[in-house]
VEXROBA-94765 format. One record per residue: residue in three letters; y, x negated, z of N, C-alpha, C in turn. Coordinates in Angstrom, 2 decimals. Layout:
BEGIN
<senu zapa="ALA" n_north="Y" n_east="X" n_up="Z" ca_north="Y" ca_east="X" ca_up="Z" c_north="Y" c_east="X" c_up="Z"/>
...
END
This chain:
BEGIN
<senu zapa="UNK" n_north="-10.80" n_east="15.94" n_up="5.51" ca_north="-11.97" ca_east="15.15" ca_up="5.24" c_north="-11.74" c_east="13.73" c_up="5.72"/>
<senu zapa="UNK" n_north="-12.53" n_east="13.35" n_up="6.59" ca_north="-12.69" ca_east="11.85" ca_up="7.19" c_north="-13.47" c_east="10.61" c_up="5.99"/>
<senu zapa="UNK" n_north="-13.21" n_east="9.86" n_up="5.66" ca_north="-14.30" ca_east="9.09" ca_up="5.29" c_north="-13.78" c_east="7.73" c_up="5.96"/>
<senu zapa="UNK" n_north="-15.17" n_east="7.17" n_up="6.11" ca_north="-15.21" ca_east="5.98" ca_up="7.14" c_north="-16.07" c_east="4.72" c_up="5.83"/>
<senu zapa="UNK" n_north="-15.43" n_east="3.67" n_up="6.12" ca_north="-15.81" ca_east="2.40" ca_up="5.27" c_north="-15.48" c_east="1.54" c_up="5.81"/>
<senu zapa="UNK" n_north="-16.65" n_east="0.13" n_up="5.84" ca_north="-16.15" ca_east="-0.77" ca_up="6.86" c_north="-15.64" c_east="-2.15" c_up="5.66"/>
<senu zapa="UNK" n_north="-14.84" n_east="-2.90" n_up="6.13" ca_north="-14.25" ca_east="-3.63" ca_up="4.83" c_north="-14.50" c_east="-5.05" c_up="5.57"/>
<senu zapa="UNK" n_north="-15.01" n_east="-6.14" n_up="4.58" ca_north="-15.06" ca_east="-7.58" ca_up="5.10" c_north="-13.56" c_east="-8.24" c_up="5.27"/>
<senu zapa="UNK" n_north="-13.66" n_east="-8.30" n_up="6.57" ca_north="-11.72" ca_east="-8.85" ca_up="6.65" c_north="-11.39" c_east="-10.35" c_up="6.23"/>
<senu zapa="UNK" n_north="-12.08" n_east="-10.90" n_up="5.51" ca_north="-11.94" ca_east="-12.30" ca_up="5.37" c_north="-10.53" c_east="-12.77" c_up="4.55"/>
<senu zapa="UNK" n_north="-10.37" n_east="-11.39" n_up="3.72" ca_north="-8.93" ca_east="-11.19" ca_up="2.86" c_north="-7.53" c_east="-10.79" c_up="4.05"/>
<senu zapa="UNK" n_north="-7.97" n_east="-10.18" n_up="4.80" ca_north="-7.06" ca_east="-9.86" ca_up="5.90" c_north="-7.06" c_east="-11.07" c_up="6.59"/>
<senu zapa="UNK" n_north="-7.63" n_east="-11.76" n_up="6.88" ca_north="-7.23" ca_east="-13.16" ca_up="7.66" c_north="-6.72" c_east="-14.47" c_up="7.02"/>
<senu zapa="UNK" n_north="-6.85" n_east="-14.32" n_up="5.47" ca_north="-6.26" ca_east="-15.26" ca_up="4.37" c_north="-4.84" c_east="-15.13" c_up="4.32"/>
<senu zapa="UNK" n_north="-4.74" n_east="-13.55" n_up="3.55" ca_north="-3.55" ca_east="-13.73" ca_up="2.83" c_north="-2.84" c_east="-11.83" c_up="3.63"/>
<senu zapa="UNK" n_north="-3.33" n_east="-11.53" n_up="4.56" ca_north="-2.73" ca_east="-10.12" ca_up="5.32" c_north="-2.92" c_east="-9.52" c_up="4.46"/>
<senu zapa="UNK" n_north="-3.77" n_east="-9.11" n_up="3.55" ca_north="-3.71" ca_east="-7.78" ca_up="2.74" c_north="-5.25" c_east="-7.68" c_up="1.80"/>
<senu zapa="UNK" n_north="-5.26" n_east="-6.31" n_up="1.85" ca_north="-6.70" ca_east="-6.78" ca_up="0.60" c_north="-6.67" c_east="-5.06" c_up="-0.32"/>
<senu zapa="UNK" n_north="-7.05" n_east="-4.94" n_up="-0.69" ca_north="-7.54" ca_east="-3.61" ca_up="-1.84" c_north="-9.11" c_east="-3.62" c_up="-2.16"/>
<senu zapa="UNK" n_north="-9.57" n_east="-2.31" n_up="-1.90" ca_north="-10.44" ca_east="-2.47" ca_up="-2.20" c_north="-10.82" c_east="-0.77" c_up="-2.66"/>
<senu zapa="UNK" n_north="-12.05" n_east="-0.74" n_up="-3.60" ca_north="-11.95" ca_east="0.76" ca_up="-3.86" c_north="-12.58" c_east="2.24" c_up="-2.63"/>
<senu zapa="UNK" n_north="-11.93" n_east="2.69" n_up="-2.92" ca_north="-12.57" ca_east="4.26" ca_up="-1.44" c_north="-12.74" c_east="5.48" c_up="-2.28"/>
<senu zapa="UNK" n_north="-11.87" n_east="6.13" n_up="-2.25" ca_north="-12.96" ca_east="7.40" ca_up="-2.64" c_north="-11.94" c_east="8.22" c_up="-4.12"/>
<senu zapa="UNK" n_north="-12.91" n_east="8.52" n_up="-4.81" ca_north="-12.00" ca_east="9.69" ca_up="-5.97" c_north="-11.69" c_east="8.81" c_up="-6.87"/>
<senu zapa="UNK" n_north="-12.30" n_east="7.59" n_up="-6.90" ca_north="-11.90" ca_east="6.55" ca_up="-8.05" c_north="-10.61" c_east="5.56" c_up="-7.73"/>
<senu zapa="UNK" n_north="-10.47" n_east="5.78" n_up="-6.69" ca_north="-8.68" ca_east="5.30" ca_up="-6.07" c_north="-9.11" c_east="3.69" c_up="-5.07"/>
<senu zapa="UNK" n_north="-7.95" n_east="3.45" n_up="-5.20" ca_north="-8.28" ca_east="1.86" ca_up="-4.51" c_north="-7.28" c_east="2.39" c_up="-3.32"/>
<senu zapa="UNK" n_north="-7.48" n_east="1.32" n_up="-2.05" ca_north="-6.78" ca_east="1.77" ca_up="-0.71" c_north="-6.58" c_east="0.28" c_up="-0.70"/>
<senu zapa="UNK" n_north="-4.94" n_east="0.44" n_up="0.08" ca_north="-4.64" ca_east="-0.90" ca_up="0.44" c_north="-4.38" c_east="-1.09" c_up="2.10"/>
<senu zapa="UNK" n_north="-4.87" n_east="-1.80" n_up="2.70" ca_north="-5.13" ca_east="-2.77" ca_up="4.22" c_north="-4.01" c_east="-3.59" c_up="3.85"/>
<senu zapa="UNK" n_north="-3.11" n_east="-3.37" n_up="4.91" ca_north="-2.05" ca_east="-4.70" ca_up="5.37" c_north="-2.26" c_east="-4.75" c_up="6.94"/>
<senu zapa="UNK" n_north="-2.25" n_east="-6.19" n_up="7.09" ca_north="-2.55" ca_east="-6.61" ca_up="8.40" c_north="-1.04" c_east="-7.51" c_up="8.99"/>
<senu zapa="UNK" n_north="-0.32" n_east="-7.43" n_up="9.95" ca_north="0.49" ca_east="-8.06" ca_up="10.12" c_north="0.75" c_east="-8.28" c_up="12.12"/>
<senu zapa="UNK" n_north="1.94" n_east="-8.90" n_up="12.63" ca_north="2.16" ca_east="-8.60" ca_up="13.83" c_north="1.71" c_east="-7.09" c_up="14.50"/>
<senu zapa="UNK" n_north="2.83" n_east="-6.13" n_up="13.31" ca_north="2.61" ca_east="-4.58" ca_up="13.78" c_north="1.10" c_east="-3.84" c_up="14.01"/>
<senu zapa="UNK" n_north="0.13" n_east="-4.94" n_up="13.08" ca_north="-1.58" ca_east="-4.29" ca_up="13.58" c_north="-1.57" c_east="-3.38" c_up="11.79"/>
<senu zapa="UNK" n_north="-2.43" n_east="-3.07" n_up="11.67" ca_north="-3.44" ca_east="-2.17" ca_up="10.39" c_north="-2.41" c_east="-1.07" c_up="10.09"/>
<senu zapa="UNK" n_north="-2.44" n_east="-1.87" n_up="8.91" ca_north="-1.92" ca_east="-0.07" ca_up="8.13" c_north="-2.87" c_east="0.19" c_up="7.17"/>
<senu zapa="UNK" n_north="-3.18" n_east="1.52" n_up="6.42" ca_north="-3.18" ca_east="1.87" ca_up="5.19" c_north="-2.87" c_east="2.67" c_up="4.28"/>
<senu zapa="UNK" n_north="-2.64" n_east="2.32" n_up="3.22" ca_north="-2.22" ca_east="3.37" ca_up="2.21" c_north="-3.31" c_east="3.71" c_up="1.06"/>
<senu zapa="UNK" n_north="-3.27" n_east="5.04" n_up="0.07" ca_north="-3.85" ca_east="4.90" ca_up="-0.69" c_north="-3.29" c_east="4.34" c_up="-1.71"/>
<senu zapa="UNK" n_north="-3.54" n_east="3.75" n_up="-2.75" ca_north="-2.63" ca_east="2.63" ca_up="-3.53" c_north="-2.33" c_east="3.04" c_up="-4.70"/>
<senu zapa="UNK" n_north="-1.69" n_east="4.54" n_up="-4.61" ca_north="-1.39" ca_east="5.02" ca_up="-6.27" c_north="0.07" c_east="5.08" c_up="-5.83"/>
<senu zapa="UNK" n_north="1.02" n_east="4.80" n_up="-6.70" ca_north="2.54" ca_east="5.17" ca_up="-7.22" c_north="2.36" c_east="6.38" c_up="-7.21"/>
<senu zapa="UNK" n_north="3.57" n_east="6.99" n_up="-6.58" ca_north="3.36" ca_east="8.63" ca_up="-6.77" c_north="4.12" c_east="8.89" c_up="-8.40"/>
<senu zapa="UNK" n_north="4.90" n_east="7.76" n_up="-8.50" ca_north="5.72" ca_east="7.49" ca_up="-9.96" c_north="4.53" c_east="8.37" c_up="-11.35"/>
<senu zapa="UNK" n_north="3.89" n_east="7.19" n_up="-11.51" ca_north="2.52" ca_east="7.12" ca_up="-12.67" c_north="1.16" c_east="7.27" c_up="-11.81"/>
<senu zapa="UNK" n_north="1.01" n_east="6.73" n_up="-10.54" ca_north="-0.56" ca_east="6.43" ca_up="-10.89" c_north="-0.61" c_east="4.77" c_up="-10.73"/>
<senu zapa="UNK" n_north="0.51" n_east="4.02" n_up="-10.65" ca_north="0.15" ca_east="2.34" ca_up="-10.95" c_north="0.00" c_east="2.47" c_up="-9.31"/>
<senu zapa="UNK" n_north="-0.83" n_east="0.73" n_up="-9.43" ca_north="-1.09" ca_east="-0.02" ca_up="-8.00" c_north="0.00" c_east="-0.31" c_up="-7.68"/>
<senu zapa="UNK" n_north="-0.32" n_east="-0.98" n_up="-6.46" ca_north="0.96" ca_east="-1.36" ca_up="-5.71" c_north="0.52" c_east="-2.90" c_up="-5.09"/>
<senu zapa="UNK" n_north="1.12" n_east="-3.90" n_up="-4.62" ca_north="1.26" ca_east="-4.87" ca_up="-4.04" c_north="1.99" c_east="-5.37" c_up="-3.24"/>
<senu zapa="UNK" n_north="1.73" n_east="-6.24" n_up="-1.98" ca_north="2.67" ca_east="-6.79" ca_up="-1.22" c_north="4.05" c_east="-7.79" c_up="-2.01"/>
<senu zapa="UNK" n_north="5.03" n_east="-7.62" n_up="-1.81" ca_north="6.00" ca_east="-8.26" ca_up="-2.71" c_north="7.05" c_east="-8.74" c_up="-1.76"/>
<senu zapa="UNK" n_north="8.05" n_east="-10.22" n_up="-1.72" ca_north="9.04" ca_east="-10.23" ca_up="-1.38" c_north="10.39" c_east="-10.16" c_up="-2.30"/>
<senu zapa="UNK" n_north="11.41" n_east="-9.33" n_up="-1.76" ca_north="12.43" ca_east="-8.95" ca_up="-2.44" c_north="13.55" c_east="-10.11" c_up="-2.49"/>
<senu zapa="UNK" n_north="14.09" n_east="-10.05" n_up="-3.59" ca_north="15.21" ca_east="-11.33" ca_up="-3.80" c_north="16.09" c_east="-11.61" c_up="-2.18"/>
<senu zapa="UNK" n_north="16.33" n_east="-10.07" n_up="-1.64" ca_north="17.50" ca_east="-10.39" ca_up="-0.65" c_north="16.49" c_east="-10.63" c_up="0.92"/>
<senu zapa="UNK" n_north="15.14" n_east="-10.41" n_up="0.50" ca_north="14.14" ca_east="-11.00" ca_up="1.95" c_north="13.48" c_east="-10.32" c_up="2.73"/>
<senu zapa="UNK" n_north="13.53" n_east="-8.96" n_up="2.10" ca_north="12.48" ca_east="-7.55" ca_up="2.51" c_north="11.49" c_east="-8.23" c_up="1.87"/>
<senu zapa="UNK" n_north="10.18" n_east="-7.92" n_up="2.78" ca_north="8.87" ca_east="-7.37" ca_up="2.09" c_north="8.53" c_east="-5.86" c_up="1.96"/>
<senu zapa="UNK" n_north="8.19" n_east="-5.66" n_up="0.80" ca_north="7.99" ca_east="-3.96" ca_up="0.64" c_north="6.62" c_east="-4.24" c_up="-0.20"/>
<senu zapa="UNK" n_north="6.10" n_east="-2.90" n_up="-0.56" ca_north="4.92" ca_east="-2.83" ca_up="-1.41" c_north="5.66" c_east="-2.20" c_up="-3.12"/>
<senu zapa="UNK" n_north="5.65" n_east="-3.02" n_up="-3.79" ca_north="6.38" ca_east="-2.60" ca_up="-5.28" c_north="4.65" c_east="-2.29" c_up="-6.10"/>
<senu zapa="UNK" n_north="5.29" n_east="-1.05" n_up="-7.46" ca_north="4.51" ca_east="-0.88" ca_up="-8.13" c_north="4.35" c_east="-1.74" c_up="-9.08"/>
<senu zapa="UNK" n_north="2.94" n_east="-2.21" n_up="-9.44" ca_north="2.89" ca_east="-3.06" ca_up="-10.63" c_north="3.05" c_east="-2.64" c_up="-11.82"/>
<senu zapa="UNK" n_north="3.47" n_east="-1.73" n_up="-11.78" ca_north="3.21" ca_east="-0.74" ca_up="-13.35" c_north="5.05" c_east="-0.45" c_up="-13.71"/>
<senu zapa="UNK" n_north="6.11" n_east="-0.17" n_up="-13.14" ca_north="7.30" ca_east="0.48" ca_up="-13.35" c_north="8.45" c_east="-0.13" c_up="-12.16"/>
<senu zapa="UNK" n_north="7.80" n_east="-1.06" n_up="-11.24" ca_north="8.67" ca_east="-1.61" ca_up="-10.41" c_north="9.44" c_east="-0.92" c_up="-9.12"/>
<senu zapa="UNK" n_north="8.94" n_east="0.61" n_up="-8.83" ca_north="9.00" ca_east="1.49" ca_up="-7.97" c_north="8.41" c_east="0.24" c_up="-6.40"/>
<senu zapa="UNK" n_north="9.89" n_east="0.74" n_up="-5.66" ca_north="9.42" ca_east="-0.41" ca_up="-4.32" c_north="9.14" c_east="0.92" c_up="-3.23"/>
<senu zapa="UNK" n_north="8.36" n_east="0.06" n_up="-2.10" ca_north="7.91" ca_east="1.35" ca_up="-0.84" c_north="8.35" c_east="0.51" c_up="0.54"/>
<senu zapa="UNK" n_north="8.46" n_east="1.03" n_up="1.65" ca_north="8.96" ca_east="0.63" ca_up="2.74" c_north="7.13" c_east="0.08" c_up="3.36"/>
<senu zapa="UNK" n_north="6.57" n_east="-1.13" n_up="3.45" ca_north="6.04" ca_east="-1.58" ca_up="4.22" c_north="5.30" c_east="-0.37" c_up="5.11"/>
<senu zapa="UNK" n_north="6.06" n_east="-0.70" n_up="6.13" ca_north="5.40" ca_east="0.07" ca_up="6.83" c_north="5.14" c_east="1.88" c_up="6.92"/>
<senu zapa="UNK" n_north="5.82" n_east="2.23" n_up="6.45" ca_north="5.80" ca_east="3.85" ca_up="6.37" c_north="5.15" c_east="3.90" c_up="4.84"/>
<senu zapa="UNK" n_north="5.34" n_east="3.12" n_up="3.98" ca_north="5.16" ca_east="3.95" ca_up="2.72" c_north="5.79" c_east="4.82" c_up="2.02"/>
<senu zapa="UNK" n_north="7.17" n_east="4.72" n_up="2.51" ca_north="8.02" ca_east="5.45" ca_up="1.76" c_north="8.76" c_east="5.10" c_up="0.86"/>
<senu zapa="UNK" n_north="9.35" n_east="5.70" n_up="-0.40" ca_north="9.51" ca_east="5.08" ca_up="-1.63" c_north="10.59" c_east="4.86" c_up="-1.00"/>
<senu zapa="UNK" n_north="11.50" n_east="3.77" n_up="-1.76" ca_north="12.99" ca_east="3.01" ca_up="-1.53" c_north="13.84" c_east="3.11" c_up="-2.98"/>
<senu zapa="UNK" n_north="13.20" n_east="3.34" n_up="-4.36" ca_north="13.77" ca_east="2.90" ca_up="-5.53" c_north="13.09" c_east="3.58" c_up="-6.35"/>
<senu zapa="UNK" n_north="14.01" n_east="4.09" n_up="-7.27" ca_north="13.56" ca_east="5.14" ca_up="-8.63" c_north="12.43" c_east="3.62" c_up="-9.30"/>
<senu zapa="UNK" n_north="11.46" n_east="4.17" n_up="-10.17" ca_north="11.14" ca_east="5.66" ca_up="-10.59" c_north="10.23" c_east="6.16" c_up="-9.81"/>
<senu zapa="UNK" n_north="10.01" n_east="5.98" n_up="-8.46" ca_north="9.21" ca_east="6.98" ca_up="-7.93" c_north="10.23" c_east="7.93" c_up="-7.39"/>
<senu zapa="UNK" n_north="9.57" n_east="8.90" n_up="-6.98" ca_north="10.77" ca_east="10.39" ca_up="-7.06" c_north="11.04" c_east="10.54" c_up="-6.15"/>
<senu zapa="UNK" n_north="12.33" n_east="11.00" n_up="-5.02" ca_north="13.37" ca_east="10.86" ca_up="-4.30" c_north="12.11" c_east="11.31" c_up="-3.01"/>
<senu zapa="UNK" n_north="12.03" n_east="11.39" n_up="-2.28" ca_north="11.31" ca_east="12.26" ca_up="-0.77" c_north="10.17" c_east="11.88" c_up="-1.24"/>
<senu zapa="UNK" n_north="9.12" n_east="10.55" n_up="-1.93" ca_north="8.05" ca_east="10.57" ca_up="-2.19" c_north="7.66" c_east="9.16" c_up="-1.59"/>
<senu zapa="UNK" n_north="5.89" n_east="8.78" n_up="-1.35" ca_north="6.16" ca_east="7.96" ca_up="-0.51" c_north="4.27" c_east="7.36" c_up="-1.14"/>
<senu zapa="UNK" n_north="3.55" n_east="6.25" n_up="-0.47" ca_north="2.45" ca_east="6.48" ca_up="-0.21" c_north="1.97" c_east="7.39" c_up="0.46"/>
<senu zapa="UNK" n_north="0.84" n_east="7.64" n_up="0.11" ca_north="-0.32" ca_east="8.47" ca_up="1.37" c_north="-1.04" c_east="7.63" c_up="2.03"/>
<senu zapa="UNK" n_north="-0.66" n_east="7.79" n_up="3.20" ca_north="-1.18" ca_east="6.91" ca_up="4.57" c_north="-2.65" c_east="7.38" c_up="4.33"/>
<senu zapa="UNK" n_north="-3.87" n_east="5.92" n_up="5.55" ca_north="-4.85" ca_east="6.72" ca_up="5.39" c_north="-5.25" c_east="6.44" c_up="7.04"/>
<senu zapa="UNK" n_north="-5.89" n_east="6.42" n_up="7.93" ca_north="-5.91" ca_east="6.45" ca_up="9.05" c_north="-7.24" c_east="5.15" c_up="9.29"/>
<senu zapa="UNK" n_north="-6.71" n_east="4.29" n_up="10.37" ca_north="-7.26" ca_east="3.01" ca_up="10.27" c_north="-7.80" c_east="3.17" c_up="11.93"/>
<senu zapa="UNK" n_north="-9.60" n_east="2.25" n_up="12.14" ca_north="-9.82" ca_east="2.48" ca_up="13.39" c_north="-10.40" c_east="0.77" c_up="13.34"/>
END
């Protein structure tokens, strides 16, 4: 299933990132950077919590959960740190 939504980028040209809600009750997160558009859908595979752009003490940016502190790799969406569960990641969503 495709779904198409067009988003006001004014948050993408502020601060590289925005959330906004899409489909099934779920919020999707837009990061904009050098690398160009990503997205994810923005549930923790942990609980269910959001997620946010975050910088890490040692100088990664990753996307950490706000809910349990579960961190994700930026760009892939793949989890990095318990408690999200070992081989688990965001779900990408496809950006045009």
């Amino acid at each position: 299933m495709k779904v198409a939504c067009n988003i006001d980028d004014a948050d993408l040209q502020n601060k590289s990132w925005k959330v906004f809600d899409c489909f099934g009750g779920k919020t999707c997160l837009i990061l904009k950077d050098k690398k160009g558009l990503r997205g994810f859908v923005n549930v923790c595979p942990h609980m269910g919590g959001p997620t946010a752009p975050h910088d890490t003490e040692d100088g990664r940016k990753v996307l950490k959960c706000q809910w349990h502190g579960a961190e994700f790799d930026i760009i892939s969406g793949v989890a990095q740190t318990p408690p999200a569960p070992d081989g688990s990641g965001l779900r990408t969503i496809s950006l045009t």
